[in-house]
C-alpha positions in Angstrom: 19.4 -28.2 2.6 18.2 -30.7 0.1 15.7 -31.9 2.4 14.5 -29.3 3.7 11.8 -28.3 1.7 12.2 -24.2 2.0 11.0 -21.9 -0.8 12.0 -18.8 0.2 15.7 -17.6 1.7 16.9 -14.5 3.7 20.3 -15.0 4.5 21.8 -13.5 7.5 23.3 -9.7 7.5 26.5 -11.0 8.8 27.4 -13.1 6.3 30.6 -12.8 3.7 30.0 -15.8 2.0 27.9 -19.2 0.3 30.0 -22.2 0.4 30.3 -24.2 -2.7 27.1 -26.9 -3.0 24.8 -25.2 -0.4 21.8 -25.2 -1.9 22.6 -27.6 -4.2 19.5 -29.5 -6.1 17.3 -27.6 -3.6 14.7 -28.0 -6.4 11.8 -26.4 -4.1 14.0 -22.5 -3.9 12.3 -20.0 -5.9 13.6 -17.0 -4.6 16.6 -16.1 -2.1 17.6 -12.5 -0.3 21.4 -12.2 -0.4 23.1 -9.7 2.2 25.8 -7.0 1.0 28.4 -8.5 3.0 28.5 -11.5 0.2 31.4 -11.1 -1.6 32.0 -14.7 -3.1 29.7 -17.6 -3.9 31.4 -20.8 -4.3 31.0 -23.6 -6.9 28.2 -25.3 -7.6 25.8 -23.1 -4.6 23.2 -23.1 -6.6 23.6 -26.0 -9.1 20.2 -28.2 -9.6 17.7 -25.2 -8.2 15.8 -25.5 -10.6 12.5 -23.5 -9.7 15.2 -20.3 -8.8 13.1 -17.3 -10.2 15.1 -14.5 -7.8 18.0 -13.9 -6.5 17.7 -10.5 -4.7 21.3 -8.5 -4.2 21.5 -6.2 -1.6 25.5 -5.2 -2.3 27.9 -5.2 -5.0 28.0 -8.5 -7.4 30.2 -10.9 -5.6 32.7 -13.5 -7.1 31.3 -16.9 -8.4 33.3 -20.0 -8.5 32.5 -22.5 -11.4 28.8 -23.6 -12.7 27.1 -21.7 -9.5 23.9 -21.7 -11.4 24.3 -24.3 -13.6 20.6 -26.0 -14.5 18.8 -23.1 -13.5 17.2 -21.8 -16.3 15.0 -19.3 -15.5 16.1 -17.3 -12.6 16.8 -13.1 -12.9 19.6 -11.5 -10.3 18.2 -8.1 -8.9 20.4 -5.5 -8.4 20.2 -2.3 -5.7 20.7 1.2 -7.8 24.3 2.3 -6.9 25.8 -0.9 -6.6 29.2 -2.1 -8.4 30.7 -4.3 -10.5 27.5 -5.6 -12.4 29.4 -4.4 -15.9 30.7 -7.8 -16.9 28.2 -9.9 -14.8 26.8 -12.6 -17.2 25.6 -15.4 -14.6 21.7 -14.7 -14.9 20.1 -11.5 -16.8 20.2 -8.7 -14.3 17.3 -6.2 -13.1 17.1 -3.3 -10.7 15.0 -3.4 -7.6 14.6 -1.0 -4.3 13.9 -3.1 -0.6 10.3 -2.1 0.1 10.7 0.1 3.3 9.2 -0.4 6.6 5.4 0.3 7.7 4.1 3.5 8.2 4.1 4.9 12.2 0.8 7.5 11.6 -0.4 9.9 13.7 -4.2 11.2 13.2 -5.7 14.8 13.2 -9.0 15.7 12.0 -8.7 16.3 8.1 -4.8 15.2 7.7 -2.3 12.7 9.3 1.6 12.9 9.7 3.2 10.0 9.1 7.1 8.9 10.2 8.9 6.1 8.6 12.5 5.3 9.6 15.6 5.5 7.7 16.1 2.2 5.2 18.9 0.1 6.6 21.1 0.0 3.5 23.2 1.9 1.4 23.0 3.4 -1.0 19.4 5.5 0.0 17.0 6.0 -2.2 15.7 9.0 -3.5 12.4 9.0 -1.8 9.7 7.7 0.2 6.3 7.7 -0.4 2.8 7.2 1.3 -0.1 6.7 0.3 -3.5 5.8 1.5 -5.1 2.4 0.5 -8.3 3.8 0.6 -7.8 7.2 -1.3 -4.4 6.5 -3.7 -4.5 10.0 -4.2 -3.8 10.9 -1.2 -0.3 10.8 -0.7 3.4 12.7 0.5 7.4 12.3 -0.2 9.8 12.4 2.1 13.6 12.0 1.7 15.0 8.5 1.1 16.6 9.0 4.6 13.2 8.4 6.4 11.9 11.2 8.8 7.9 12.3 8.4 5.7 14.2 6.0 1.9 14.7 6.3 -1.3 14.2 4.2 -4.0 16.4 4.2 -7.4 16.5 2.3 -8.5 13.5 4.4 -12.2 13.1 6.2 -12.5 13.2 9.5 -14.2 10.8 11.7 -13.2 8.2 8.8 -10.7 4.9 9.3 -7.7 5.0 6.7 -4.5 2.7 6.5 -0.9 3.9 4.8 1.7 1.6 2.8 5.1 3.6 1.8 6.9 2.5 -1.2 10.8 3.7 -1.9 12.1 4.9 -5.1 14.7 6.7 -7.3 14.9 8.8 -10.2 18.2 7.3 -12.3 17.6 4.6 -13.2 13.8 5.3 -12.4 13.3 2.2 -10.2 10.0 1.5 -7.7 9.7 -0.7 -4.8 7.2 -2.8 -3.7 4.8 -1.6 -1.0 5.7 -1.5 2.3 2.9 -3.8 4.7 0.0 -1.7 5.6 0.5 0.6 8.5 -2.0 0.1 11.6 -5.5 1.6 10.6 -6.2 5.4 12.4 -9.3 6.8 12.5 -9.2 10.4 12.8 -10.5 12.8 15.2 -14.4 14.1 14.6 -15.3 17.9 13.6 -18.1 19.3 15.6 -21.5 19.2 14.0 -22.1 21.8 11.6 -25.5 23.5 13.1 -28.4 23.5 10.7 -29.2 27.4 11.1 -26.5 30.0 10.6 -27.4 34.0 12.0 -29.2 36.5 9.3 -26.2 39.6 9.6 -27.5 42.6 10.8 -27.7 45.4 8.8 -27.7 49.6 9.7 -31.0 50.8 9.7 -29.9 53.2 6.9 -29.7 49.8 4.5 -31.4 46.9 3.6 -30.6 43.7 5.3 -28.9 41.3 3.9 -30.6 37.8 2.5 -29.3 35.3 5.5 -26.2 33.3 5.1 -26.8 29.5 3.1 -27.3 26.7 5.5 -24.7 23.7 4.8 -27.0 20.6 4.9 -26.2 18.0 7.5 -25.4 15.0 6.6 -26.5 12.5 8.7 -24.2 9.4 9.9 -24.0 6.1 8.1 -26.0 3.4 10.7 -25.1 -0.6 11.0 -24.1 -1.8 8.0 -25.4 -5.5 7.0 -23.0 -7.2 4.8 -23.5 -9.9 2.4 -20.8 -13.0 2.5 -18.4 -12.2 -0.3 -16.5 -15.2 -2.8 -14.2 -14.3 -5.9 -16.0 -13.3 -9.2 -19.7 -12.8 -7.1 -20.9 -9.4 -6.2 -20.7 -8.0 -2.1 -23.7 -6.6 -0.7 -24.1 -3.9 1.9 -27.3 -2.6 2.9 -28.5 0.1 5.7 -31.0 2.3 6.4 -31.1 5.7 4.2 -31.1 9.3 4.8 -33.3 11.8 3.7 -31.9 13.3 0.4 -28.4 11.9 0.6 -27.0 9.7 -2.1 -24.0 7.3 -1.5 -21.4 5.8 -3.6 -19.4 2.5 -2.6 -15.7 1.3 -3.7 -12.9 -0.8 -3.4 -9.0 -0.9 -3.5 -6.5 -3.7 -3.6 -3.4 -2.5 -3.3 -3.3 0.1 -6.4 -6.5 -1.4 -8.0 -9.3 0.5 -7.3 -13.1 -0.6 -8.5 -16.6 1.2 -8.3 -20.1 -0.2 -7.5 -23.4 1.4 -7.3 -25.9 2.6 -4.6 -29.6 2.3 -4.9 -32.1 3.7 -2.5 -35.9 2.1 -2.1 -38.3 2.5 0.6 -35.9 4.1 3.0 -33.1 1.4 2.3 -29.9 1.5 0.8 -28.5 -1.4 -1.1 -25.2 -1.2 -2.7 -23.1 -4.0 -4.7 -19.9 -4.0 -6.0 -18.1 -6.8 -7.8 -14.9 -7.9 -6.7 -13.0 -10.2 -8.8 -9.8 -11.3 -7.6 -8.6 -12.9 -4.5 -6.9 -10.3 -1.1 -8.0 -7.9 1.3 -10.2 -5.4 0.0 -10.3 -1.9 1.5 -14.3 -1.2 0.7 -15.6 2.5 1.3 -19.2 3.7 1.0 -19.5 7.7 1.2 -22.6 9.5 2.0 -22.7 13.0 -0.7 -25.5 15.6 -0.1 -26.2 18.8 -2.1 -22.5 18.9 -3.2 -20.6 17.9 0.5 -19.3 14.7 1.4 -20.5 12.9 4.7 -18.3 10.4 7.1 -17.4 7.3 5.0 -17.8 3.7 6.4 -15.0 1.6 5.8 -14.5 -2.6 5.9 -11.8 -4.8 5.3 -13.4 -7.7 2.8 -11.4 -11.0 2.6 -11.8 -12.1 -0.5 -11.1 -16.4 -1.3 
């Protein structure tokens, strides 16, 4: 493999063994996914990798012949909770670490969404699995680490929203990373809420009643212009505003989540925000009148 020039290694499921000098002064290897069926590494595998930052276990530690890491001075083994025979292990410091589990399957309704995830394909499970949304963290639900569905409510209708899952367990109390980003739903639209509501009618013997309050409509977000967006400068979105509504813009990266401001003048909305660091940003600007909250608008910002 010397030449090769790879970085990154996922070795095959089937596999029950690394033959002595295979990835021998691979210098270029910084990190390589070992399957559970590995139960010896021979001499010298790993001797001269030396960018190695992790070596990723997915079963029990396995036998190592003579200097297998040797000039490798800064690389960590990651262990699966439940695994064996770590106790007297000393090759390379050793860590815990959970697979992140596969992307969200979601189905929409109109305030919540039920989303399946399958059953990890390793043992031992995990405790749990949890989703959340990227563009509400809060919004989340646990489900067994054997996979199956749970649902999220509290969620706006008519507005877009993308899941991640993460797996995890309790002793030792170990996380993984997130899951990639399930296909964006948008879910289903409420009817309009009409702007009068009926004065109750009263028995002629009484007074009527003062009519029922009217819930303010609030009216759709239009086309949204968008300014071009760079790290460290601030994005722009501006549209056309409603009558007596006030809006509030933010973004989330992953668990990161950062607020801008709104301003309205002359019947225009302009909004900035600043993002500062490099990804996909989920942006959300929410109309809010008299207390209610409107129909969101979301965009995914690539940010270089």
């Amino acid at each position: 493999y010397q030449s090769t020039g790879l970085t990154s290694v996922t070795l095959s499921s089937g596999l029950t063994s690394i033959g002595s000098f295979t990835f021998f002064g691979l210098t270029g290897l910084t990190s390589i996914t070992i399957p559970a069926g590995v139960t010896s590494i021979g001499e010298m595998a790993f001797n001269g990798v030396t960018r190695l930052e992790r070596v990723s276990f997915m079963g029990d530690a396995p036998t190592l012949g003579l200097n297998v890491f040797r000039e490798v001075a800064s690389a960590t083994a990651y262990r699966r909770p439940g695994t064996l025979g770590w106790g007297a292990w000393n090759a390379l410091p050793v860590e815990y670490f959970l697979p992140a589990p596969l992307s969200p399957t979601v189905s929409a309704g109109e305030t919540s969404v039920t989303v399946a995830i399958p059953a990890p394909d390793y043992l031992p499970l995990p405790d749990a699995i949890t989703v959340r949304s990227l563009e509400v963290p809060s919004r989340t639900c646990t489900m067994a680490g054997s996979g199956g569905t749970c649902t999220i409510t509290g969620l706006v209708a008519g507005a877009t929203y993308t899941f991640v899952a993460t797996t995890s367990t309790a002793t030792p109390a170990v996380a993984s990373a997130d899951s990639a980003a399930s296909t964006p739903v948008t879910l289903r639209a409420v009817a309009p809420v009409e702007d009068s509501a009926p004065v109750v009618q009263a028995p002629a013997s009484a007074p009527a009643p003062s009519p029922l309050p009217v819930a303010p409509r609030i009216q759709a977000i239009g086309a949204v212009a968008w300014a071009s967006q760079k790290a460290g400068q601030r994005l722009g979105a501006s549209f056309t505003a409603s009558p007596g509504t006030a809006y509030a813009i933010t973004a989330t990266l992953q668990r990161r989540t950062v607020t801008g401001a709104c301003r309205v003048a002359s019947g225009r909305v302009a909004c900035s925000i600043s993002l500062k660091s490099a990804g996909k940003w989920m942006v959300v600007i929410t109309p809010k009148k008299s207390g209610r909250v409107g129909v969101p608008v979301t965009k995914t910002i690539n940010v270089r």
